[in-house]
N, CA, C, O and CB atoms as a CASP TS submission, in Angstrom:
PFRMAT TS
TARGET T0000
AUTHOR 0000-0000-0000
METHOD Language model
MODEL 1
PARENT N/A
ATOM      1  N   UNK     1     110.262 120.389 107.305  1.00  0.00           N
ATOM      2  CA  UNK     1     111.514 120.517 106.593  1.00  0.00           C
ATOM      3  C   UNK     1     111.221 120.679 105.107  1.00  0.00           C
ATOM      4  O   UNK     1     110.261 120.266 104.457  1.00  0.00           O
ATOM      5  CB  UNK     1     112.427 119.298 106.853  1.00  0.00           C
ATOM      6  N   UNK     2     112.400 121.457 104.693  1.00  0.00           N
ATOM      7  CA  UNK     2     111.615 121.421 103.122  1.00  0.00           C
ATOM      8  C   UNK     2     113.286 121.119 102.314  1.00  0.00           C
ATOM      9  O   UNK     2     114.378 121.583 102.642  1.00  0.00           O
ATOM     10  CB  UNK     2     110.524 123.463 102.494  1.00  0.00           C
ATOM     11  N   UNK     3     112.918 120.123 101.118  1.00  0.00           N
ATOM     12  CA  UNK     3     114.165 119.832 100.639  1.00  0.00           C
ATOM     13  C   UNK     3     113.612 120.075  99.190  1.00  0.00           C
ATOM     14  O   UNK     3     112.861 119.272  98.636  1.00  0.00           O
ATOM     15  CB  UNK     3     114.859 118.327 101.067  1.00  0.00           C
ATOM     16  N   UNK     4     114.120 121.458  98.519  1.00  0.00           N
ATOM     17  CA  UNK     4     114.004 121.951  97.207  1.00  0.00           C
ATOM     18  C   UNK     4     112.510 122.262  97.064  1.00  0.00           C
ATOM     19  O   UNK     4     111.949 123.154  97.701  1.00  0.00           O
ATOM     20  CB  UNK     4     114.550 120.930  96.131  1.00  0.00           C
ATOM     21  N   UNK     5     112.055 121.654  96.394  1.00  0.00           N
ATOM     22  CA  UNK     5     110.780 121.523  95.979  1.00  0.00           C
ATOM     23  C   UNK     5     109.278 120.501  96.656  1.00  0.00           C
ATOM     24  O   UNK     5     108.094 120.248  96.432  1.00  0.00           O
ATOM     25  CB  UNK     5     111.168 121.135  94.733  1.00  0.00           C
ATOM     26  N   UNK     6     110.498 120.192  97.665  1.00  0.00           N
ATOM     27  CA  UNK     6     109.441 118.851  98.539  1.00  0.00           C
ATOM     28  C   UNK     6     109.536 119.425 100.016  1.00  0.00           C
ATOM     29  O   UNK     6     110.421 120.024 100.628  1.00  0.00           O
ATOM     30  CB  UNK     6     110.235 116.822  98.516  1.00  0.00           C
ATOM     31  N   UNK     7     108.276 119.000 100.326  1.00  0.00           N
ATOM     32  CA  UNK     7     108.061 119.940 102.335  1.00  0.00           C
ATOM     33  C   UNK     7     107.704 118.419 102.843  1.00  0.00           C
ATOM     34  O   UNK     7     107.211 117.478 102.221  1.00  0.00           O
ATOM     35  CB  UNK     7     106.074 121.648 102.814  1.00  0.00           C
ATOM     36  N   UNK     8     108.055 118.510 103.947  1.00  0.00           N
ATOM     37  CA  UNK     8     107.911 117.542 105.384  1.00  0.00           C
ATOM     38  C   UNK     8     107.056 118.045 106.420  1.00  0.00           C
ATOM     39  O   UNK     8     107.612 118.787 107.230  1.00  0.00           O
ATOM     40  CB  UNK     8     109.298 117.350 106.164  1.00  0.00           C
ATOM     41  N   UNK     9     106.121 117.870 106.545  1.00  0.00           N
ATOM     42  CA  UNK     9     105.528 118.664 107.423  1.00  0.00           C
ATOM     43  C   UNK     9     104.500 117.463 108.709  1.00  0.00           C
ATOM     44  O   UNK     9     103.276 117.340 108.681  1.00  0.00           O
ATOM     45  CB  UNK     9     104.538 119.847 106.336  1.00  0.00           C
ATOM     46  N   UNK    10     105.073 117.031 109.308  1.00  0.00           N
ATOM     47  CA  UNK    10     104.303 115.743 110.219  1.00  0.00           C
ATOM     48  C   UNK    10     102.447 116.425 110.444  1.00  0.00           C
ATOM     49  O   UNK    10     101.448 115.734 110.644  1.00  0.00           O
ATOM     50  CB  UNK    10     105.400 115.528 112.314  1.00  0.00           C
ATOM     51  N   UNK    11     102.512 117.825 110.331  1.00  0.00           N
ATOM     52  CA  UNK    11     100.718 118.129 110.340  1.00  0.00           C
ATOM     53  C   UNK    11     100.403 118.588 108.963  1.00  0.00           C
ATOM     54  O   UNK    11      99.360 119.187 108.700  1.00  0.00           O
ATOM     55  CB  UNK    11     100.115 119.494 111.514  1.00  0.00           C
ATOM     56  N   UNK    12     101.315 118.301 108.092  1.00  0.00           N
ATOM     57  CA  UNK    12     100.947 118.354 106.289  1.00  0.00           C
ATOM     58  C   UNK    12     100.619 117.192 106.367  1.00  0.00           C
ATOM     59  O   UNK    12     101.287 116.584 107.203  1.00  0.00           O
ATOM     60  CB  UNK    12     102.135 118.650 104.963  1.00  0.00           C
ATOM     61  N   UNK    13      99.552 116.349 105.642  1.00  0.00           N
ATOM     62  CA  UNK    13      99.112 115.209 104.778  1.00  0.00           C
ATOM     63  C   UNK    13      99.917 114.149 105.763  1.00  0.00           C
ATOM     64  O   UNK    13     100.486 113.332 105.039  1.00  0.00           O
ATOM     65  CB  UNK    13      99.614 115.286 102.950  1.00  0.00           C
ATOM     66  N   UNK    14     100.118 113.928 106.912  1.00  0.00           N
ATOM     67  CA  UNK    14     100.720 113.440 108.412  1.00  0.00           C
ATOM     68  C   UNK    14     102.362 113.281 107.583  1.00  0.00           C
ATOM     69  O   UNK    14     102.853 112.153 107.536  1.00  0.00           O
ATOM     70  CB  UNK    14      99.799 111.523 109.300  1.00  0.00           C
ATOM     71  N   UNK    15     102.781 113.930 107.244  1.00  0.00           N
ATOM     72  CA  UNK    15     104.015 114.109 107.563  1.00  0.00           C
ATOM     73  C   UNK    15     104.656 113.214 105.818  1.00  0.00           C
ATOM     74  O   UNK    15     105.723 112.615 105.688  1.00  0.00           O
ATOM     75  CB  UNK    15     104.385 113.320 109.397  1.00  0.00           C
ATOM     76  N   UNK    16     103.520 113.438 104.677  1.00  0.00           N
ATOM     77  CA  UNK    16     104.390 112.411 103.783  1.00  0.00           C
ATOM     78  C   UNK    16     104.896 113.416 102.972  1.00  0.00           C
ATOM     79  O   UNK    16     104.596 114.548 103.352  1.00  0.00           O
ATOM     80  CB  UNK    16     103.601 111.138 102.901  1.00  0.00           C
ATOM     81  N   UNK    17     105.467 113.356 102.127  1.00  0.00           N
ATOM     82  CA  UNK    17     106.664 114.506 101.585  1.00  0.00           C
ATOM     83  C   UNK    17     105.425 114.990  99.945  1.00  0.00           C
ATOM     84  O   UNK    17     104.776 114.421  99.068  1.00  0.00           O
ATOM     85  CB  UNK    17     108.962 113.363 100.996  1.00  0.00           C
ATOM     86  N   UNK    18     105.701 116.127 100.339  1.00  0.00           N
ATOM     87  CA  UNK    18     104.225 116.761  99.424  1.00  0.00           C
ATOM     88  C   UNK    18     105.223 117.960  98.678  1.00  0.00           C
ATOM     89  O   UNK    18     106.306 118.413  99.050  1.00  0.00           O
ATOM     90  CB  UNK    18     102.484 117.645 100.708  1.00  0.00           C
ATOM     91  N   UNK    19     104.440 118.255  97.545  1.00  0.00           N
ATOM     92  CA  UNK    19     104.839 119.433  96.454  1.00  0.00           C
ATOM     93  C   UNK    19     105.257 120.440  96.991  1.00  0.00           C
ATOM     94  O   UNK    19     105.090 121.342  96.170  1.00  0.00           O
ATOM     95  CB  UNK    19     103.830 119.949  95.598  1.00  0.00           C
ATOM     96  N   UNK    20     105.916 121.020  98.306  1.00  0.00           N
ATOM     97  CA  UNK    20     106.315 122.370  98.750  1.00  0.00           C
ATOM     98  C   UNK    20     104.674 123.687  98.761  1.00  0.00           C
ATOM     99  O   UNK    20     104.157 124.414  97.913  1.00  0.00           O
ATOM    100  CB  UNK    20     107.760 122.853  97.399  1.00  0.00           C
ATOM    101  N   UNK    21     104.530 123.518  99.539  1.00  0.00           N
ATOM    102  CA  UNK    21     102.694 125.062  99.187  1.00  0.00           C
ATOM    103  C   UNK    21     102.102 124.206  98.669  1.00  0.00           C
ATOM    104  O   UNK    21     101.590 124.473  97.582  1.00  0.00           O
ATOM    105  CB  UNK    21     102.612 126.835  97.819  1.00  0.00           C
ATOM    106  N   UNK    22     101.937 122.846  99.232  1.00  0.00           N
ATOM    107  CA  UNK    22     100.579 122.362  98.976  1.00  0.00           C
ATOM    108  C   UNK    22     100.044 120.855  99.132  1.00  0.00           C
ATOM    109  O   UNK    22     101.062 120.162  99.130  1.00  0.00           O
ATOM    110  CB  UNK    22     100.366 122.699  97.705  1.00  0.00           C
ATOM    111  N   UNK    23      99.253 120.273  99.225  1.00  0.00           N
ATOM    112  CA  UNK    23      98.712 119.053 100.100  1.00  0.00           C
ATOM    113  C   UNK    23      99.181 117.921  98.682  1.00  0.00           C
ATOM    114  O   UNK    23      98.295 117.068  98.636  1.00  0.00           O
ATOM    115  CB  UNK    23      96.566 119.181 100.672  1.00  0.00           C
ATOM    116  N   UNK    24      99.785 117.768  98.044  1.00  0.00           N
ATOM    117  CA  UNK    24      99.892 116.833  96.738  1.00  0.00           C
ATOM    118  C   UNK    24     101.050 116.170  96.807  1.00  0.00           C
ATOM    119  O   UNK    24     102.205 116.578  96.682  1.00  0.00           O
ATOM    120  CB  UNK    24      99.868 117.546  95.368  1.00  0.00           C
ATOM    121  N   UNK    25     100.618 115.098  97.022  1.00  0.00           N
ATOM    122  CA  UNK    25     101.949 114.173  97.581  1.00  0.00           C
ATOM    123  C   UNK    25     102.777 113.487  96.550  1.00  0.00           C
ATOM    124  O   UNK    25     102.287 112.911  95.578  1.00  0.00           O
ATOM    125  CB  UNK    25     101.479 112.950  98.542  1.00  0.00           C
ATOM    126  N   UNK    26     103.994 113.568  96.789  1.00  0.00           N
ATOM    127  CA  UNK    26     105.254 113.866  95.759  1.00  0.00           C
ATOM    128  C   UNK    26     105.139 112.512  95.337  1.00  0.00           C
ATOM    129  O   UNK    26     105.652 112.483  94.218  1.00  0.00           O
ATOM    130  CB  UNK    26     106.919 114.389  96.376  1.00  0.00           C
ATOM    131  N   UNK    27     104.634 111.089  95.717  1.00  0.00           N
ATOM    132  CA  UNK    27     104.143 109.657  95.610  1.00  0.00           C
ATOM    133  C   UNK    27     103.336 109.636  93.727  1.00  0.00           C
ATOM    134  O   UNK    27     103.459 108.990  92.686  1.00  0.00           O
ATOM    135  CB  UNK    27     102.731 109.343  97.235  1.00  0.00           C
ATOM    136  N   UNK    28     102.598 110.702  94.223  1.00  0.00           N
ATOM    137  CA  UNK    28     101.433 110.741  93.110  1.00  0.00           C
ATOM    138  C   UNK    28     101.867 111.087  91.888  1.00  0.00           C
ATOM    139  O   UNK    28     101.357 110.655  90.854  1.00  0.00           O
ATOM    140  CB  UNK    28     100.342 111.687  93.384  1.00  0.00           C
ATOM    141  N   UNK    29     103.089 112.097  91.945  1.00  0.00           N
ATOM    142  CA  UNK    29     103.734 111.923  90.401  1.00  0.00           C
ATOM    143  C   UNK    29     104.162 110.934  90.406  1.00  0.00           C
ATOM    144  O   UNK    29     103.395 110.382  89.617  1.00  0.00           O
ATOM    145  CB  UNK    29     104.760 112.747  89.851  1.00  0.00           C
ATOM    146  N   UNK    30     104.754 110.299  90.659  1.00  0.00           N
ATOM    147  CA  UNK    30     105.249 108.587  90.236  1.00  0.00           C
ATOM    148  C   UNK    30     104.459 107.776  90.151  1.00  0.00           C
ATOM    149  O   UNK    30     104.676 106.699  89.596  1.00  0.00           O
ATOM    150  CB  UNK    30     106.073 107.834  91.065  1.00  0.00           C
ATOM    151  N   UNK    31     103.205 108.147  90.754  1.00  0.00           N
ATOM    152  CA  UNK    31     101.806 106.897  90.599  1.00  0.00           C
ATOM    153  C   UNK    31     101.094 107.153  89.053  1.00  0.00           C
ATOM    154  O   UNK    31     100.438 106.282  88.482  1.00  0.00           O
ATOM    155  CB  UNK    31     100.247 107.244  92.075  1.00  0.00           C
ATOM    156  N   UNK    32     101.348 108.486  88.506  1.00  0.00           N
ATOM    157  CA  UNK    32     101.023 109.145  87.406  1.00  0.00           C
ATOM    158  C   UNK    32     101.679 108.272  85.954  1.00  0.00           C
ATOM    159  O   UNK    32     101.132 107.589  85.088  1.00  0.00           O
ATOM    160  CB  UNK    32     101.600 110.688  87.652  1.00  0.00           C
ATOM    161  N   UNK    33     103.441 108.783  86.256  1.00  0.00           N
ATOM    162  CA  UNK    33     104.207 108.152  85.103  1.00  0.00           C
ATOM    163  C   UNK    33     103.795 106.881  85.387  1.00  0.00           C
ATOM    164  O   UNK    33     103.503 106.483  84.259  1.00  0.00           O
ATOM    165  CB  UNK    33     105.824 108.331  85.014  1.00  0.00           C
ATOM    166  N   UNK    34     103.607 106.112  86.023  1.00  0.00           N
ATOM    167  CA  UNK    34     104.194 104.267  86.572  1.00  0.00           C
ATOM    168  C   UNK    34     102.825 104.165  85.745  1.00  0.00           C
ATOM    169  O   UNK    34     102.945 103.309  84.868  1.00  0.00           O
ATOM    170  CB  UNK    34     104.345 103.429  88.838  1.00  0.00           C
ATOM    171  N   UNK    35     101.509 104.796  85.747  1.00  0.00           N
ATOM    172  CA  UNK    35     100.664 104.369  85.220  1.00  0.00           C
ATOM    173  C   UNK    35     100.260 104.953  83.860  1.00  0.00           C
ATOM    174  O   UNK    35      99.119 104.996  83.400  1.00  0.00           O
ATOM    175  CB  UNK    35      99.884 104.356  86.045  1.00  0.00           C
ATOM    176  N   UNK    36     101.353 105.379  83.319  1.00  0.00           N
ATOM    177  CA  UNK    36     101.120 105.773  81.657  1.00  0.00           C
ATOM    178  C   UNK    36     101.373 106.660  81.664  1.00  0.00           C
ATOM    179  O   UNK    36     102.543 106.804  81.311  1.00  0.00           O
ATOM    180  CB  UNK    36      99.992 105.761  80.886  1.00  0.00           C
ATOM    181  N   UNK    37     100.544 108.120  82.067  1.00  0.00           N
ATOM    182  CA  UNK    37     100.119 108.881  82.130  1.00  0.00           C
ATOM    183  C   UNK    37     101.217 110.090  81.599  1.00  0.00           C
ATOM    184  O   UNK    37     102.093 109.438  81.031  1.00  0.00           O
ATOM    185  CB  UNK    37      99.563 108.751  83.238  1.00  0.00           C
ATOM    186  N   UNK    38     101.472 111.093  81.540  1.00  0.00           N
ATOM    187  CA  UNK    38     102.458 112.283  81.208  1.00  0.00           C
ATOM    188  C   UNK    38     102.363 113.350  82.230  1.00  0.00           C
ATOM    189  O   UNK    38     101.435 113.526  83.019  1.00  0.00           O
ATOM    190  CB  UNK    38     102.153 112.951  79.787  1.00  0.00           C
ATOM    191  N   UNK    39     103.304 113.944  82.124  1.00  0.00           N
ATOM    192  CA  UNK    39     103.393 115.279  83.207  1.00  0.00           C
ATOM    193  C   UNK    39     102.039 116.397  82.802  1.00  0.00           C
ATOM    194  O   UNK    39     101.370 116.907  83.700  1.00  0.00           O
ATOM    195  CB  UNK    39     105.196 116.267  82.929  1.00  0.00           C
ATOM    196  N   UNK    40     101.825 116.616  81.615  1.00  0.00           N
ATOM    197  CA  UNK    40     100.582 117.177  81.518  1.00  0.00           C
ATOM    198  C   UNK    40      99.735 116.795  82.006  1.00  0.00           C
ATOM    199  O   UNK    40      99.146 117.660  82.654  1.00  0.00           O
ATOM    200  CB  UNK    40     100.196 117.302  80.646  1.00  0.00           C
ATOM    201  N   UNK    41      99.197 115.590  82.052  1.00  0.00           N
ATOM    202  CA  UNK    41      97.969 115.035  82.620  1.00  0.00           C
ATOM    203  C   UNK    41      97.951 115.210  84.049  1.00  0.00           C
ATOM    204  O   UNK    41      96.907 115.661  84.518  1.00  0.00           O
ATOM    205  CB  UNK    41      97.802 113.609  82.302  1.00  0.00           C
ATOM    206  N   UNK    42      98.878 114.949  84.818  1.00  0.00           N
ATOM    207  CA  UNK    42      99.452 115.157  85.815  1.00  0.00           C
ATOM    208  C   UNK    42      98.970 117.350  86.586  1.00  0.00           C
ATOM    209  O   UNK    42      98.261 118.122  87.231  1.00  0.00           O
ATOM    210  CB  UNK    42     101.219 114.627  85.173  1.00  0.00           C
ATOM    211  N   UNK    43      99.762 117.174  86.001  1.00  0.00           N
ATOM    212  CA  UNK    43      99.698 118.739  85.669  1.00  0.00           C
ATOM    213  C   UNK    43      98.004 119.590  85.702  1.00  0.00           C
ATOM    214  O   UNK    43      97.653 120.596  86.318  1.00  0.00           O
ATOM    215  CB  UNK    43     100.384 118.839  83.949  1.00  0.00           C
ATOM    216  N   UNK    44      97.417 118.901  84.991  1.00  0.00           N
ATOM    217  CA  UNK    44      95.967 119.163  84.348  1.00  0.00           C
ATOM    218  C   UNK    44      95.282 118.707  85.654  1.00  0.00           C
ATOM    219  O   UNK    44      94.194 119.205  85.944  1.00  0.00           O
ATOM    220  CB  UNK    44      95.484 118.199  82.787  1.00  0.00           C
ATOM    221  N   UNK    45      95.872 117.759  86.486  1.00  0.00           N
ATOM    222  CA  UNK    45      94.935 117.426  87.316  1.00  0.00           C
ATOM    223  C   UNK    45      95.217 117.841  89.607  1.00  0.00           C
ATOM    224  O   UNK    45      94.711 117.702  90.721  1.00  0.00           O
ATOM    225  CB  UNK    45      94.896 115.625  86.720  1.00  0.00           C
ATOM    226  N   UNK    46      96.414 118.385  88.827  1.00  0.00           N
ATOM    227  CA  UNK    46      96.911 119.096  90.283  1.00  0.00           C
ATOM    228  C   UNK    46      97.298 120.649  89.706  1.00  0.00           C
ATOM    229  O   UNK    46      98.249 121.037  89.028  1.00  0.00           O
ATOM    230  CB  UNK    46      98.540 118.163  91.134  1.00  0.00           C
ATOM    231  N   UNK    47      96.373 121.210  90.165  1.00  0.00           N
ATOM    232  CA  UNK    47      96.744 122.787  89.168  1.00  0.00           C
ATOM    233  C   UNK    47      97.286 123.360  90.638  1.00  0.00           C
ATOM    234  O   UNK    47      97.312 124.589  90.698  1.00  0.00           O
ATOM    235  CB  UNK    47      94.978 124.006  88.182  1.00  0.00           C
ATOM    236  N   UNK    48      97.616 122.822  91.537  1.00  0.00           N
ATOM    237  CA  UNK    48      98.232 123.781  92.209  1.00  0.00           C
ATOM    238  C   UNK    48     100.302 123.623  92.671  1.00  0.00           C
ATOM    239  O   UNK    48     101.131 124.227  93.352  1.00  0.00           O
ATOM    240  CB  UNK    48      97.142 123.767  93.555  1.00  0.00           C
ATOM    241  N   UNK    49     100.224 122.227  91.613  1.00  0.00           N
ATOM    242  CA  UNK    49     101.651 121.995  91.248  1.00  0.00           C
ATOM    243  C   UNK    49     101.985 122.654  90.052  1.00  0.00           C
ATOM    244  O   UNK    49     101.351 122.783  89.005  1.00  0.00           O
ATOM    245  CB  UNK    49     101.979 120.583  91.094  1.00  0.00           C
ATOM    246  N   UNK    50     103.344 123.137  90.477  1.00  0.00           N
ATOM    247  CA  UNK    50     103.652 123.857  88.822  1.00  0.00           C
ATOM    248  C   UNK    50     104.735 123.087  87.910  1.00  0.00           C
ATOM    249  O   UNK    50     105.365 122.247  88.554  1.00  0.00           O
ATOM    250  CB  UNK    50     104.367 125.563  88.967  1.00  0.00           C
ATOM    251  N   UNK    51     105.002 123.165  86.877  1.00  0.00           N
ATOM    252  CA  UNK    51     105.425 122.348  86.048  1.00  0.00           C
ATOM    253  C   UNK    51     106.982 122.365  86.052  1.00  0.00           C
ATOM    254  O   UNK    51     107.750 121.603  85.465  1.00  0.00           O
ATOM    255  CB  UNK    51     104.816 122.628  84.828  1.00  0.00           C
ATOM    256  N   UNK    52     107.264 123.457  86.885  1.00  0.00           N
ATOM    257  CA  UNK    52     108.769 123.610  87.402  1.00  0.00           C
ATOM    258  C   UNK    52     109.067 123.025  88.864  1.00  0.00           C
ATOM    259  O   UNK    52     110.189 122.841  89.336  1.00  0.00           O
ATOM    260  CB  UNK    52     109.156 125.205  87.446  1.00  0.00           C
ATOM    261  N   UNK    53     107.670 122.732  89.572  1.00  0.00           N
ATOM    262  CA  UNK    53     108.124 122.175  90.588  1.00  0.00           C
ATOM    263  C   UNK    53     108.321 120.441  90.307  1.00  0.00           C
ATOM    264  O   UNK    53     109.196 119.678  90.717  1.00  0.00           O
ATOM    265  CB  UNK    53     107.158 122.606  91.711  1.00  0.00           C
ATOM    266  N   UNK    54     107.380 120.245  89.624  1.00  0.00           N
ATOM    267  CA  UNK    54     107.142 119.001  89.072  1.00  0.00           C
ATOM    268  C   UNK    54     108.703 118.230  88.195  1.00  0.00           C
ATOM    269  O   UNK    54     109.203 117.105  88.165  1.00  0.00           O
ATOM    270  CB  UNK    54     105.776 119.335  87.995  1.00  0.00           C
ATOM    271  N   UNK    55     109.087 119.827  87.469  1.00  0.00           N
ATOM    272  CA  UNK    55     110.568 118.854  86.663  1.00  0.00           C
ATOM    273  C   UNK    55     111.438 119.021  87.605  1.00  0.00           C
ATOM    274  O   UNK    55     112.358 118.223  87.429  1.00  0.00           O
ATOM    275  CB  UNK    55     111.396 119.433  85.058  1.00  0.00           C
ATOM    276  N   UNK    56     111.697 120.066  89.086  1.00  0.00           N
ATOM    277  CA  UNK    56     112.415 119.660  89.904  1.00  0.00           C
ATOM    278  C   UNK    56     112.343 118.420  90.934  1.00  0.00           C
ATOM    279  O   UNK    56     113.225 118.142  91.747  1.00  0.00           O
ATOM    280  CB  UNK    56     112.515 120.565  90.347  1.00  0.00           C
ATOM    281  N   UNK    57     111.314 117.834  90.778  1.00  0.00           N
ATOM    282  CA  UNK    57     110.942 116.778  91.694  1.00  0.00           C
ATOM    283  C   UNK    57     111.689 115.906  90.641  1.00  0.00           C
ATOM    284  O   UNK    57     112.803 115.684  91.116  1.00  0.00           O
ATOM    285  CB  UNK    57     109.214 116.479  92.136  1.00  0.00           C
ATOM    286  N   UNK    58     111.590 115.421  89.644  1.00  0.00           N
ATOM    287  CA  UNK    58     111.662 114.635  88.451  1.00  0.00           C
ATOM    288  C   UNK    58     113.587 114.508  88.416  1.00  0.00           C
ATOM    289  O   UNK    58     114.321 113.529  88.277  1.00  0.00           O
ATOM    290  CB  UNK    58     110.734 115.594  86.916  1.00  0.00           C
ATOM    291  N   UNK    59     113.906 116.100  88.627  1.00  0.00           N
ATOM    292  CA  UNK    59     115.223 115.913  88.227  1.00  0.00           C
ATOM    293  C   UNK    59     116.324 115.533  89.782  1.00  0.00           C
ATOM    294  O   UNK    59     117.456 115.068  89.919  1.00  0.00           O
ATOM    295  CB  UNK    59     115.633 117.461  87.331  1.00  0.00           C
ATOM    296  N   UNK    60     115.353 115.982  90.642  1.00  0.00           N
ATOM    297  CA  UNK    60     115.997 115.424  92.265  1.00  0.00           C
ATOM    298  C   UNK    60     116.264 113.525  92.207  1.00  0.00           C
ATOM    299  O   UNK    60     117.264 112.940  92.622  1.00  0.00           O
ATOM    300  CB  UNK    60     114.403 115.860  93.843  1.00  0.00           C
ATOM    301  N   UNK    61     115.220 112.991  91.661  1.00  0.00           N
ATOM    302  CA  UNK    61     114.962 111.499  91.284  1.00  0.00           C
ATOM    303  C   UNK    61     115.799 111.134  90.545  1.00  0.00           C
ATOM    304  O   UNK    61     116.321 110.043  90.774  1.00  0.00           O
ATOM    305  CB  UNK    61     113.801 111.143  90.687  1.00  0.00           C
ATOM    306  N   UNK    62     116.218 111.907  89.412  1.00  0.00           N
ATOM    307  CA  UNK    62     116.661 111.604  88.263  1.00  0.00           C
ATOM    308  C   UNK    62     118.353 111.509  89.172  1.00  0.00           C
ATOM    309  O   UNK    62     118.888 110.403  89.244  1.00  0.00           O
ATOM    310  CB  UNK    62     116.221 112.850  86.845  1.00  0.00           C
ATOM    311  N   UNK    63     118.918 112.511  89.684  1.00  0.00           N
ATOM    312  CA  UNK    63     119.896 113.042  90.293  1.00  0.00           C
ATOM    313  C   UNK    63     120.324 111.798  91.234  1.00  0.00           C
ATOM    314  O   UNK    63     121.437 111.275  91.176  1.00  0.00           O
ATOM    315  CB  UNK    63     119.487 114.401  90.971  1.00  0.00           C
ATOM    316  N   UNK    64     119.408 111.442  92.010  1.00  0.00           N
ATOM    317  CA  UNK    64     119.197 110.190  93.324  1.00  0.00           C
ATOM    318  C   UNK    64     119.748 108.823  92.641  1.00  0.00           C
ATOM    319  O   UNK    64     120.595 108.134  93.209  1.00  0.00           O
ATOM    320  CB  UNK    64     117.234 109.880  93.870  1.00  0.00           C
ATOM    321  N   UNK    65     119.134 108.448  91.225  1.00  0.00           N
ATOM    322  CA  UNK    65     119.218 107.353  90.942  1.00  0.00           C
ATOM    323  C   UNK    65     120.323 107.117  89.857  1.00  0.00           C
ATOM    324  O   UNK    65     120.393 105.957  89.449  1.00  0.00           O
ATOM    325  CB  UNK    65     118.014 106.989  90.675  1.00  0.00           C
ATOM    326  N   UNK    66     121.387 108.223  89.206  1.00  0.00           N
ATOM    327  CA  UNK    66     122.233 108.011  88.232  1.00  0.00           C
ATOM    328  C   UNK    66     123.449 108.617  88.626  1.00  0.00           C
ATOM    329  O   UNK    66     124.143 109.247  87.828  1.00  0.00           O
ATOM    330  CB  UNK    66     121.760 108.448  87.017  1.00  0.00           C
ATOM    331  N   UNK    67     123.864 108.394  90.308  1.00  0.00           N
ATOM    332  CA  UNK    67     125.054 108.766  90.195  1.00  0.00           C
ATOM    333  C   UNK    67     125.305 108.049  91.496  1.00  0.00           C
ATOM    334  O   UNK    67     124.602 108.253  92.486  1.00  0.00           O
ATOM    335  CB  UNK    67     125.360 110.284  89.978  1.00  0.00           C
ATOM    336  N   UNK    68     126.667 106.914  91.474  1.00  0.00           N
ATOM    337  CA  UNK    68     127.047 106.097  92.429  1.00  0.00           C
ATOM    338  C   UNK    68     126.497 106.414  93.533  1.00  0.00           C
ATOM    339  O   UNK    68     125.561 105.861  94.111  1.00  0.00           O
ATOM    340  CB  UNK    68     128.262 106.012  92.567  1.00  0.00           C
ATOM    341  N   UNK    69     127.350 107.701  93.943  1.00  0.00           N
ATOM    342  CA  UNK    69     127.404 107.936  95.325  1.00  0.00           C
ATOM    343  C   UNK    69     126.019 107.747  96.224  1.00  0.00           C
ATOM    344  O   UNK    69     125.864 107.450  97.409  1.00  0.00           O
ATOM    345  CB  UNK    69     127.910 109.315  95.441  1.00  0.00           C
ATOM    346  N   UNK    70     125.087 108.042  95.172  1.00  0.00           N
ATOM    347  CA  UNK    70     123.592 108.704  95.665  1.00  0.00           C
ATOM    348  C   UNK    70     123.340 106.984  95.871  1.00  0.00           C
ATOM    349  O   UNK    70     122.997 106.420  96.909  1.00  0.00           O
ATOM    350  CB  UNK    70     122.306 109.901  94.239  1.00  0.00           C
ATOM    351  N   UNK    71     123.522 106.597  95.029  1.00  0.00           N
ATOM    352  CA  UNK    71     122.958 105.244  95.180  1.00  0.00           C
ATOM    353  C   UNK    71     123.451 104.222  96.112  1.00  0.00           C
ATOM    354  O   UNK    71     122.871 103.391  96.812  1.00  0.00           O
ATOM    355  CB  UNK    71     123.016 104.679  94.037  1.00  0.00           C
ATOM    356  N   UNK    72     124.488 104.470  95.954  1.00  0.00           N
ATOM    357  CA  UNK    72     125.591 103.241  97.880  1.00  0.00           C
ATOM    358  C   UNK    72     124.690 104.071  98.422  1.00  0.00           C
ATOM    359  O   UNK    72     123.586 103.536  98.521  1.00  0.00           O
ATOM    360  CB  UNK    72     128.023 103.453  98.794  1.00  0.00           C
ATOM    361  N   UNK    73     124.752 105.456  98.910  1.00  0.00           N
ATOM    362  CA  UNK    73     123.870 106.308 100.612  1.00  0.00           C
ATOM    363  C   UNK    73     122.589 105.549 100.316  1.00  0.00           C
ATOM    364  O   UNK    73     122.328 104.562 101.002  1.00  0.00           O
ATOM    365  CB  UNK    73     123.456 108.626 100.713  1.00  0.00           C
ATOM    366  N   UNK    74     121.907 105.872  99.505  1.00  0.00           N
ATOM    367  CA  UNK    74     120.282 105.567  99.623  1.00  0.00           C
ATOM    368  C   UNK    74     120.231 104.377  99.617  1.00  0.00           C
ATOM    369  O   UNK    74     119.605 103.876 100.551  1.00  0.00           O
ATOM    370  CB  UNK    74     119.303 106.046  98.576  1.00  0.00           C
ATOM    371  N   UNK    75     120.833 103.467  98.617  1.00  0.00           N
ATOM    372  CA  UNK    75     119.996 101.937  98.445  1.00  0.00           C
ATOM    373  C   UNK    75     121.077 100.828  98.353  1.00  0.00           C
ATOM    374  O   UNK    75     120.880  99.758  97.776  1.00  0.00           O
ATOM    375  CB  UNK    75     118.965 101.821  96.893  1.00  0.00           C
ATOM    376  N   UNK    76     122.196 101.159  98.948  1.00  0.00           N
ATOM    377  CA  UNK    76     122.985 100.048  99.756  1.00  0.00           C
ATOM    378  C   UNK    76     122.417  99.665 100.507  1.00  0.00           C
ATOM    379  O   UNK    76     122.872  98.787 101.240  1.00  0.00           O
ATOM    380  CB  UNK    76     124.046 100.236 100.351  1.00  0.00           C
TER
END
């Protein structure tokens, strides 16, 4: 399944939700910021994520966590 910029693929990386075209699991940008780090660095070190997939991942999150509705569905 692919939702925007993120693929599901149970024989991708066993099924954890990865960058869309490619084995880099969507986890690891958040393991990136959580640990200092910046989207460049990030960036610099997965060259096969692009920096538009990366601010759509960023802004899907962003989207998830600042508007009621999203938040009663997901984390009620």
């Amino acid at each position: 399944m692919k939702y925007g910029e993120i693929s599901i693929d149970p024989e991708v990386m066993s099924g954890a939700p990865v960058f869309a075209g490619t084995r880099v699991h969507v986890q690891t940008l958040f393991d990136y910021i959580e640990g200092g780090d910046d989207l460049a660095e990030f960036l610099d070190d997965f060259p096969s994520v692009s920096k538009e997939s990366a601010l759509a991942v960023l802004e899907m999150a962003k989207k998830s966590l600042t508007t009621e509705k999203m938040l009663h569905e997901n984390f009620a």
